[in-house]
C-alpha positions, 0 to 999 in steps of 0.5 A: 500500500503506498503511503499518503502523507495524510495516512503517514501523519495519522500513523506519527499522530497515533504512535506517539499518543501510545508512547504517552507523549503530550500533544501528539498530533501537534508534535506529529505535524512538527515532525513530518513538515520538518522531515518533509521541508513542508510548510503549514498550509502544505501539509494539510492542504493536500493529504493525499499527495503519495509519498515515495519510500525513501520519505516515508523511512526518513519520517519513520527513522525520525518518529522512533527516536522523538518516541524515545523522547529525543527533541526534534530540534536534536533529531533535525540538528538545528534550533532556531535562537533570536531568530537565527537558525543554529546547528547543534552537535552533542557537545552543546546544549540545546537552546531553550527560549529563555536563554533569550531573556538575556539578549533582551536584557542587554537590549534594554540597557543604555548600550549603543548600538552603532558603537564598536563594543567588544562583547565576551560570551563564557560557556558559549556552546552553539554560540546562541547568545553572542551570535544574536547580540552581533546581529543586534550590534553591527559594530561589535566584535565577539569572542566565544569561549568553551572548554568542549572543542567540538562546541567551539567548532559548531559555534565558528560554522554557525558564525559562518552560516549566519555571516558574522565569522568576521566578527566573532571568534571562538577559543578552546579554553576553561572559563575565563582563564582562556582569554585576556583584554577587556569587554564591554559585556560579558555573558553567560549561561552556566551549568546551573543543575544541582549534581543530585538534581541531574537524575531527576530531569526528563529524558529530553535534557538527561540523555541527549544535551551535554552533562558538562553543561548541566552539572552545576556541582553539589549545590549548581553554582559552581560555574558562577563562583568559577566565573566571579573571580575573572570578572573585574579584570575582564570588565571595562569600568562600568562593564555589564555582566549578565548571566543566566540562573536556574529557579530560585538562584538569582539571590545567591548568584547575585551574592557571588557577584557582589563579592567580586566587587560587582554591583548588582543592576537587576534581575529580569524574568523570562516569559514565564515570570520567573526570574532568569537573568541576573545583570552586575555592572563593574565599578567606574563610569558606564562604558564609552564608545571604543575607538579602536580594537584589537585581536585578543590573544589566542 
């Protein structure tokens, strides 16, 4: 019998209703448009279009491993961040929409945006945070560190996907330890999971994005702690810090920073209310225009 693409859609719909997965006909359209390359209004506007063989195994191979709860964004390879489409590969972690709580964040800081800024991203895995602010900022350069080679070649390929490799550079390197100079702002997203609380998360996260940048240590600040003592020699005077923090850490992050000397700007919520961005400035005037930049050490 040869399969139509209505047919194919209810066989993912009802398979992954029996796999106990939330929303199936939903996630069964995300999956075969994505497969197929097919728009919204073509998938359900022709359902009895005939599909060939090798299409329909590409949407069956894919529909087995979203069963084992694989996310779509790791079976395609690719998810979209500010808009811009990045490539995942194991050693990064999936972008989730929150993590853009901190790109509005600096938005909405008193920062110009035509002005030659140098911007640092510390853990930048796919390069998600500091490949958007470039598309915001066209005069800044950035530099991305992560201690996972692999994540710091998907972030250069993504650069060079999106046009801005002359822009951003990417260092193999632990934390700040790696790289020198100063910077106008700073990012990152820590690993921000509390070591016994990695045996609790869903499937989606435990088995498929990288432990290395879960494991946040015994209480899930330790990449904070790692990234406050850098700070203050990297940071221009009035230089910005904005890190993203797991449920309920904002309190204790921002104590980190203001051991470091920082002072604490705010912390913004995302779109579910809750609070997931943490801003500290360095001491000394806000930062003025840069005139002139150079290529940091490698």
């Amino acid at each position: 019998m040869t399969d139509t693409l209505g047919s194919l859609l209810g066989e993912a719909a009802s398979i992954l209703s029996r796999a106990g997965l939330i929303e199936p006909r939903r996630r069964a359209r995300q999956l075969v448009a994505s497969v197929l390359d097919l728009t919204p209004a073509a998938l359900v506007g022709r359902p009895e279009q005939l599909l060939d063989a090798r299409r329909v195994d590409l949407v069956r191979l894919a529909l087995r491993r979203m069963v084992d709860r694989e996310p779509l964004s790791r079976i395609l390879g690719r998810r979209e961040f500010w808009g811009l489409e990045l490539a995942l590969s194991p050693d990064t972690l999936d972008p989730r929409p929150e993590t853009e709580t901190i790109v509005e964040a600096v938005l909405g800081r008193s920062f110009d945006r035509e002005a030659p800024q140098r911007f640092l991203d510390l853990g930048t895995g796919t390069g998600c945070i500091l490949l958007a602010l470039l598309s915001e900022f066209p005069a800044a350069v950035g530099f991305g560190v992560d201690i996972a080679p692999d994540a710091a070649i998907t972030a250069r390929s993504n650069a060079i996907t999106l046009n801005l490799a002359e822009r951003a550079h990417f260092l193999v390197g632990d934390w700040a330890t790696a790289i020198s100079g100063s910077f106008d702002l700073i990012v990152s997203n820590p690993p921000y999971i509390a070591r016994a609380a990695l045996a609790e998360l869903p499937r989606e996260v435990a088995y498929y994005d990288p432990c290395l940048a879960l494991d946040g240590g015994p209480d899930g600040l330790a990449g904070y702690r790692s990234l406050a003592g850098g700070l203050p020699e990297l940071l221009k005077p009035g230089g910005i810090f904005a890190c993203e923090v797991g449920i309920g850490q904002a309190p204790a992050v921002e104590q980190i920073l203001r051991g470091s000397g920082l002072t604490i700007e705010g912390c913004e919520p995302d779109l579910a209310g809750i609070a997931r961005c943490v801003l500290a400035r360095a001491p000394g005037l806000v930062a003025q225009k840069v005139v002139g930049m150079r290529r940091l050490p490698v």
